[in-house]
C-alpha positions in Angstrom: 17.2 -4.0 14.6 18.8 -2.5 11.6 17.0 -0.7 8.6 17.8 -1.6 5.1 17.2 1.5 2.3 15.7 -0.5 -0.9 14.0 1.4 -4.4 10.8 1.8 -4.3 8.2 -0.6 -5.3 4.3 -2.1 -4.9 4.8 -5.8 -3.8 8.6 -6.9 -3.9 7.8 -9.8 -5.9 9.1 -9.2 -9.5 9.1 -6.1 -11.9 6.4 -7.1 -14.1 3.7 -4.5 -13.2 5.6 -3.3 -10.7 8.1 -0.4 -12.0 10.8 0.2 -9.2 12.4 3.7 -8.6 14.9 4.9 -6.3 18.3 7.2 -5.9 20.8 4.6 -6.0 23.5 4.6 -8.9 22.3 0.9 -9.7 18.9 1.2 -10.0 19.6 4.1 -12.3 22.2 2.4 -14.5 20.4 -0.8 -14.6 16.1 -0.4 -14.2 16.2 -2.7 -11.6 17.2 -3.6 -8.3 17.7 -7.1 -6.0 15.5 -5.9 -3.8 12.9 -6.4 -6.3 12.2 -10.1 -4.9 11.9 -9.1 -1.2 8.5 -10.3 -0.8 8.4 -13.4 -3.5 8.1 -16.1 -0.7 10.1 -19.6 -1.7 9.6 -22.3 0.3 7.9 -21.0 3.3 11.1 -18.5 3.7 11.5 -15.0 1.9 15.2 -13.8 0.8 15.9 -10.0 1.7 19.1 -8.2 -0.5 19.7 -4.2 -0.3 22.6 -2.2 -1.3 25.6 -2.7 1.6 28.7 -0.3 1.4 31.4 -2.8 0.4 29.0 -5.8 0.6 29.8 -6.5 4.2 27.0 -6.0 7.0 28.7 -4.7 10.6 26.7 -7.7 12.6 29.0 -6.2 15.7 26.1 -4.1 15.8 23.6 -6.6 15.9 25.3 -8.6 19.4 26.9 -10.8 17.1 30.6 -12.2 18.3 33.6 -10.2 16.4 34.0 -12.3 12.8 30.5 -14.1 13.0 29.1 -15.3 9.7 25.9 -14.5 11.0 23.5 -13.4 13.4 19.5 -14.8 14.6 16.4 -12.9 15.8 17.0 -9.4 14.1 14.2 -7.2 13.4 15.0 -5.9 9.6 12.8 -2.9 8.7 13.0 -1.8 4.8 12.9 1.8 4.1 12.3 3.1 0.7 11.6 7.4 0.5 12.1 7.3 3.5 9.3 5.5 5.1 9.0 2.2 6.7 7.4 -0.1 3.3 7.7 -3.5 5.6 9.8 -5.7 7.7 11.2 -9.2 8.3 11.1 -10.5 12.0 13.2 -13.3 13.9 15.3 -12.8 10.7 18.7 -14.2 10.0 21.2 -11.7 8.7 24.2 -12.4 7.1 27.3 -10.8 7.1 28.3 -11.4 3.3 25.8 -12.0 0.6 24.3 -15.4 -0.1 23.6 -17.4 -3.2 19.3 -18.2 -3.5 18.5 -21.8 -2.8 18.2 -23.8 -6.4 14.7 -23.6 -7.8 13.6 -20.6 -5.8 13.2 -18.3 -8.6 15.2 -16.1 -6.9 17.1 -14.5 -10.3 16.7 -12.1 -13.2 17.8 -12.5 -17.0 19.6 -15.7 -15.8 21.5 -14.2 -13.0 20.9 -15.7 -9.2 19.7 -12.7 -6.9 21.7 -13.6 -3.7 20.3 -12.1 -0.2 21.6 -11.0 3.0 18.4 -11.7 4.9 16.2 -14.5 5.3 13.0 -15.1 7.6 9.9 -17.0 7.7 7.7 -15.7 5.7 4.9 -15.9 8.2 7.1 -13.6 10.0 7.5 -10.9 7.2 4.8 -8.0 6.7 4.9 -5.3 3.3 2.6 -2.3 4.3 -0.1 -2.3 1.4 -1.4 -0.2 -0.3 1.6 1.8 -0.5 -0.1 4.7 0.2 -0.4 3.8 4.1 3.0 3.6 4.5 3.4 6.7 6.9 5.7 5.8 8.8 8.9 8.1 8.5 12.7 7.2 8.9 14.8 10.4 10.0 17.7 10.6 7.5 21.3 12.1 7.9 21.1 15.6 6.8 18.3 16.6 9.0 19.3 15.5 11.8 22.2 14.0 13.6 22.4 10.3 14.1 19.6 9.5 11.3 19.9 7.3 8.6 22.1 7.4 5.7 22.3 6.2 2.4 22.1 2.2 2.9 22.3 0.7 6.4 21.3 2.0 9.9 21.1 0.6 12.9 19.2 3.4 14.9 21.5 3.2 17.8 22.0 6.0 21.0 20.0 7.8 23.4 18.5 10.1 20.6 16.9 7.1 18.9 15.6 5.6 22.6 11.7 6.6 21.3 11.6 5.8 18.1 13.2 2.6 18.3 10.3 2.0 20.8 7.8 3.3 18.0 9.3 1.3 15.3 8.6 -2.0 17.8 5.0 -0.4 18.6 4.4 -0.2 14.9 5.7 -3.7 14.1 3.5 -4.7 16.9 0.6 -3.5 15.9 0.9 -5.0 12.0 1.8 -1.6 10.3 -1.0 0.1 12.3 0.2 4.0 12.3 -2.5 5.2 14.5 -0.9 3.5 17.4 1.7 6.1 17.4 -1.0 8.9 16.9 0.1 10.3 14.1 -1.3 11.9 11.4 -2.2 11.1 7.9 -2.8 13.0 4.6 -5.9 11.9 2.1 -5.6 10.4 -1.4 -8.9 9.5 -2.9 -12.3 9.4 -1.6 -15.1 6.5 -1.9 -18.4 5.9 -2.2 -21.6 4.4 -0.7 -25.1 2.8 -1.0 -28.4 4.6 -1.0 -29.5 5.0 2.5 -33.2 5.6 2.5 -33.5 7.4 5.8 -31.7 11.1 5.3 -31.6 11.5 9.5 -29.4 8.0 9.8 -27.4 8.4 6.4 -26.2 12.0 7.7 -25.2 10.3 10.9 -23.3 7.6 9.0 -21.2 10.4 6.7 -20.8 12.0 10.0 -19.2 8.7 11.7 -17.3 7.9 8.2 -15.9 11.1 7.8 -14.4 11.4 11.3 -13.4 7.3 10.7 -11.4 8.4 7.8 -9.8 11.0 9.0 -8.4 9.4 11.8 -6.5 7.5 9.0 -6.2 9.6 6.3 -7.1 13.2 6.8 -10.3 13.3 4.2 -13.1 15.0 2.7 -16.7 13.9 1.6 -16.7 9.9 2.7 -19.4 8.3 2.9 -20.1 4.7 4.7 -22.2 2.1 5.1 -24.4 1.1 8.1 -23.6 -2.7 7.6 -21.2 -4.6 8.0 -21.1 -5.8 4.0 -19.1 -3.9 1.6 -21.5 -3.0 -0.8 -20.9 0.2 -2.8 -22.2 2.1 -5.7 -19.9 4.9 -7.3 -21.6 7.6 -9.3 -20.8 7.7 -13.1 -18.1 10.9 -12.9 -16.6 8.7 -9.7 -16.3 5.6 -11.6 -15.1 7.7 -14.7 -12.1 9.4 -12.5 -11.3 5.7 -10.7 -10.4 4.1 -14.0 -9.0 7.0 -15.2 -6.8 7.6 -11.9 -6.5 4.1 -11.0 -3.0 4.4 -9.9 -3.5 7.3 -7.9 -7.1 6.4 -6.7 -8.3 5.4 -3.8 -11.8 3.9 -2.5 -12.7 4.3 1.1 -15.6 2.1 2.9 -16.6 2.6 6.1 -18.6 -0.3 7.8 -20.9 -0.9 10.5 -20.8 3.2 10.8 -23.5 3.0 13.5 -21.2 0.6 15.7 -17.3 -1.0 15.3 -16.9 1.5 12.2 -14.3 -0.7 10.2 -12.2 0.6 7.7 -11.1 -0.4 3.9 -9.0 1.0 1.8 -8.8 -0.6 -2.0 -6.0 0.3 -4.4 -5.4 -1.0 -8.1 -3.1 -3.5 -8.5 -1.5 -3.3 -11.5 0.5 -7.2 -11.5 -3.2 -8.8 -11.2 -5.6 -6.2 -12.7 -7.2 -6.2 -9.3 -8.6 -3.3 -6.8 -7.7 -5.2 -3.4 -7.7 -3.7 0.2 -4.9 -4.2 3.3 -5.3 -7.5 3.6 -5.6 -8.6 -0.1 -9.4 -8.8 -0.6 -10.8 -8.0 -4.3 -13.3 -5.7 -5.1 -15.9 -7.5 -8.0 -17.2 -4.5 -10.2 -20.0 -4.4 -12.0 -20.7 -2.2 -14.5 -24.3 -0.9 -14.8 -25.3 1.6 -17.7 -28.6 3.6 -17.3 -30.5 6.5 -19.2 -32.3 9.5 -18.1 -35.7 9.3 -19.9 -38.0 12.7 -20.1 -41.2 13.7 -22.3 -39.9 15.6 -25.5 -41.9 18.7 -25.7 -45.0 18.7 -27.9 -43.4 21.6 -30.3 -40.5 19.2 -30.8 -41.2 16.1 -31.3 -43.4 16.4 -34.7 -40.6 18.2 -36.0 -37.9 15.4 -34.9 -35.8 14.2 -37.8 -35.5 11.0 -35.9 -39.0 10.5 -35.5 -42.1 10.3 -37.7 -45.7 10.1 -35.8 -48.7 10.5 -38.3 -50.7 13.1 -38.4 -53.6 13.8 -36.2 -57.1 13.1 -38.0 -58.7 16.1 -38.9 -62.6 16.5 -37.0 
């Protein structure tokens, strides 16, 4: 395997929508990066670039014969802040850049993006949202034998375990509570009206402890059926759209049995709240009013009123 360090971005597929940021000299200088097209599929394929000290990768390191071009069946994991944001497997990396195929889009402000990696794209995974990529890469500095500033290929007896966890991970399809780790919350969600206050406090119960087996949260609610059907309250909704970047809406399912998980960020590309696995979220908005009697003294005073008088006896 080797780990690539990339800026940091949503999807990979283009900067429109999709600001990337990062420590390297390039992204600075310029406000943008190759990697920025890691996850725009062409063909069935997707074409992987990062920065490479003296644009030559070591594929010695990967089993590859001494002067080989290139080298099959490589797990590449991309690492932006330090944390594991996806991965290409049964990839094909190449020891000196490549120029895109013709038509794939593959190219900014006229100039071809060329690549390093390629791989099925059926065989490529980004960890969405971005907020549940947890998984951290030790880096040089704080340890010995970590990663540095661009490539790593996690080699040595010190790295035995969490090469193995990196695999487990993979495995799993960017599942983090494999390794039994722990997670930090964002944003909270919102449910239905549960007539029955005995069941509903046993499905915040369930939720809560769901959530917090991923996140680490506070005052979830969830649903007892398997439908994600949700009503936010008006300061909730307010502080969604307000915080939409930031914001994040938790459902819990089936509370009373498989208790499922969903977790819906904003997309800012397609306008869209969408979950893991891509699924929108339809909003309606509903508008209501809070109607009460006006006090007798009141209302025959009411400038916006005028009632006639009472007949006299």
């Amino acid at each position: 395997m080797i780990f690539l360090n990339i800026g940091w971005m949503s999807r990979y597929a283009g900067v429109r929508g999709d600001p990337i940021s990062g420590g390297q000299k390039y992204l600075a200088r310029h406000g943008y990066g190759h990697e920025m097209l890691n996850f725009k599929p062409y063909a069935g394929k997707m074409y992987g670039t990062a920065p490479v000290p003296h644009g030559t990768i070591r594929l010695e390191k990967l089993g590859a014969p001494k002067g080989a071009d290139s080298v099959d069946r490589v797990l590449v994991v991309w690492v932006a802040r330090s944390l594991i944001v996806g991965w290409y497997k049964n990839a094909t990396v190449y020891r000196h850049s490549q120029l895109p195929p013709e038509s794939s889009g593959h190219s900014y402000k006229g100039k071809p993006i060329s690549y390093y990696v390629t791989a099925a794209a059926s065989d490529c995974k980004i960890v969405l949202p971005a907020d549940s990529r947890l998984f951290p890469v030790p880096r040089a500095g704080k340890r010995k034998q970590a990663m540095g500033r661009y490539t790593w290929f996690a080699e040595g007896t010190v790295n035995r375990r969490f090469r193995a966890d990196v695999l487990k991970y993979v495995a799993s399809e960017g599942n983090i509570l494999v390794l039994g780790r722990k997670k930090r919350a964002q944003k909270l969600g919102a449910t239905p009206y549960q007539a029955d206050p005995q069941k509903r406090t046993e499905i915040e119960r369930i939720a809560i402890g769901r959530v917090t087996e991923h996140f680490k949260s506070q005052h979830i609610k969830g649903l007892s059926g398997p439908d994600i059907a949700v009503e936010l309250t008006p300061n909730e909704y307010t502080m969604m759209k307000k915080h939409k970047h930031d914001y994040r809406i938790c459902v819990v399912t089936s509370c009373l049995e498989k208790k499922k998980l969903a977790i819906f960020a904003y997309d800012e590309m397609r306008r869209l709240w969408v979950d893991e696995t891509d699924r929108p979220l339809q909003i309606k908005e509903m508008k209501a009013a809070r109607l009460r009697l006006l006090p007798s003294k009141d209302w025959q005073e009411h400038g916006s009123l005028r009632f006639p008088a009472a007949p006299r006896a």
